[in-house]
C-alpha positions in Angstrom: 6.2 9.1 -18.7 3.1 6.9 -17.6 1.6 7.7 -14.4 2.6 6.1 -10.9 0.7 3.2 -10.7 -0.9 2.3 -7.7 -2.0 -1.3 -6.2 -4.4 -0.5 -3.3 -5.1 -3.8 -1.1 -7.5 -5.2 2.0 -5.2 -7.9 3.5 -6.5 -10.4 5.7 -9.9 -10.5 7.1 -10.8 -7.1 7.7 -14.3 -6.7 5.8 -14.4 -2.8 5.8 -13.0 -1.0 2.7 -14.6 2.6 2.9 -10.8 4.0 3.8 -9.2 2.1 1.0 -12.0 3.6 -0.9 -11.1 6.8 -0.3 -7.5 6.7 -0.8 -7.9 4.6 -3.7 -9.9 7.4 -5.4 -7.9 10.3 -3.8 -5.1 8.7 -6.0 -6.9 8.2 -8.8 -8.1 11.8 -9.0 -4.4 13.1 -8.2 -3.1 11.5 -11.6 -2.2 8.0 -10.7 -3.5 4.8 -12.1 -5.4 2.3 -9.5 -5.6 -1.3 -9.1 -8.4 -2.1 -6.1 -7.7 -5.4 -4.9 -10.7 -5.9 -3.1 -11.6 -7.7 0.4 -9.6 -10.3 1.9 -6.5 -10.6 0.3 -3.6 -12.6 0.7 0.2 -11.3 1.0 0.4 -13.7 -1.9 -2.4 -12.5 -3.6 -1.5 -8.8 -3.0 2.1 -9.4 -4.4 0.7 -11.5 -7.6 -1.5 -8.7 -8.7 1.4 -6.2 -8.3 3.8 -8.0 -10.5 1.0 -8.9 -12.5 0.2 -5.1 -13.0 3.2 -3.8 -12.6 3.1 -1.1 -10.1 5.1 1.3 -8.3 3.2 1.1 -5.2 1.7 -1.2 -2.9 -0.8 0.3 -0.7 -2.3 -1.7 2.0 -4.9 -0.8 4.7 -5.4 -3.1 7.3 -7.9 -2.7 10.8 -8.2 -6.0 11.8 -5.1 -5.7 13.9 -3.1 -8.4 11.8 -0.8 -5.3 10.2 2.8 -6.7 12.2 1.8 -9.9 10.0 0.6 -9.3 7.1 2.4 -5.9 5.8 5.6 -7.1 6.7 4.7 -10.8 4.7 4.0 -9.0 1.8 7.5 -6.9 2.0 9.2 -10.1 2.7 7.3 -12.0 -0.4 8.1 -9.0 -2.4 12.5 -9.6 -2.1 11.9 -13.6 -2.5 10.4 -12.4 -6.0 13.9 -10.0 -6.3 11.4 -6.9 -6.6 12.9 -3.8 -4.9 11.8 -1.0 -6.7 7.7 -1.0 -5.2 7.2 1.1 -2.4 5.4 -0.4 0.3 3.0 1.4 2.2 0.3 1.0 4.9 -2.7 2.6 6.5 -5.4 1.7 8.7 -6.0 1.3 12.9 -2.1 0.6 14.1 -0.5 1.6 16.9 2.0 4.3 16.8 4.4 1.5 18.9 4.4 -0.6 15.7 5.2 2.1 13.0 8.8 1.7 13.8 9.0 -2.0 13.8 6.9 -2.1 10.3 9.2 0.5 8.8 12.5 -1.9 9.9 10.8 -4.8 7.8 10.3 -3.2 4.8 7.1 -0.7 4.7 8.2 3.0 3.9 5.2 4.7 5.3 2.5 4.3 7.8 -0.7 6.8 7.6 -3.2 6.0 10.6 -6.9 7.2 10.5 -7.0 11.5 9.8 -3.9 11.3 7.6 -5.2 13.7 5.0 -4.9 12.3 1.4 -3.3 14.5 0.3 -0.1 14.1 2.6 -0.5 9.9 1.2 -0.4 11.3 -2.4 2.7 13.9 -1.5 4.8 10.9 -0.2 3.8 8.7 -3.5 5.1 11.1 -5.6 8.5 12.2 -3.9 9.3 8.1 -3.5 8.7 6.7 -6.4 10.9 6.5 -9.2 7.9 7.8 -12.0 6.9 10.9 -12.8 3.1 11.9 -14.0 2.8 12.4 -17.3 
């Protein structure tokens, strides 16, 4: 089988990647293939590159405080395109408060700053529907 592929996106305005950075090439060195977005992405942007690519997973990290906007826009933009089968997550600066609320609109995960990778990677693999070749 082909490995998990992985879209990892900055949505919004937030201008620092070094997380997504991190995770990005935690992933990559864990088997998966990567797609890096870049800065400043748009939930339209974000879910044209994944269908574009094809992924498994969507992984978004957001600090700029806009995550109850833009993860859940992303989600949403995601079932207008009758996609169901990319798991959404999210990392960054958000709240523990929120996590629930995020999870009820369509994000499966939420990692906040400390997660070690390796926990990010171990949830990947035991929710997506691919296995590494």
């Amino acid at each position: 089988m082909r490995p998990i592929r992985v879209l990892v996106a900055k949505p919004g305005l937030d201008g620092h990647d070094r997380g997504a950075k991190v995770v990005a090439r935690a992933l990559r060195d864990a088997g998966m293939e990567v797609i890096y977005t870049g800065l400043f992405q748009t939930p339209e942007q974000i879910v044209a590159s994944a269908i574009q690519e094809d992924v498994d997973v969507i992984a978004m990290s957001i600090l700029s405080g806009a995550h109850n906007h833009l993860l859940p826009k992303v989600a949403e933009l995601l079932k207008e395109e009758n996609i169901d089968d990319v798991l959404i997550i999210g990392g960054g600066v958000i709240p523990e408060e929120d996590i629930p609320v995020l999870k009820e609109k369509g994000i499966a995960e939420i990692f906040t700053p400390g997660t070690p990778t390796s926990t990010t990677i171990k949830f990947i693999k035991e929710n997506t529907h691919k296995s590494l070749a």
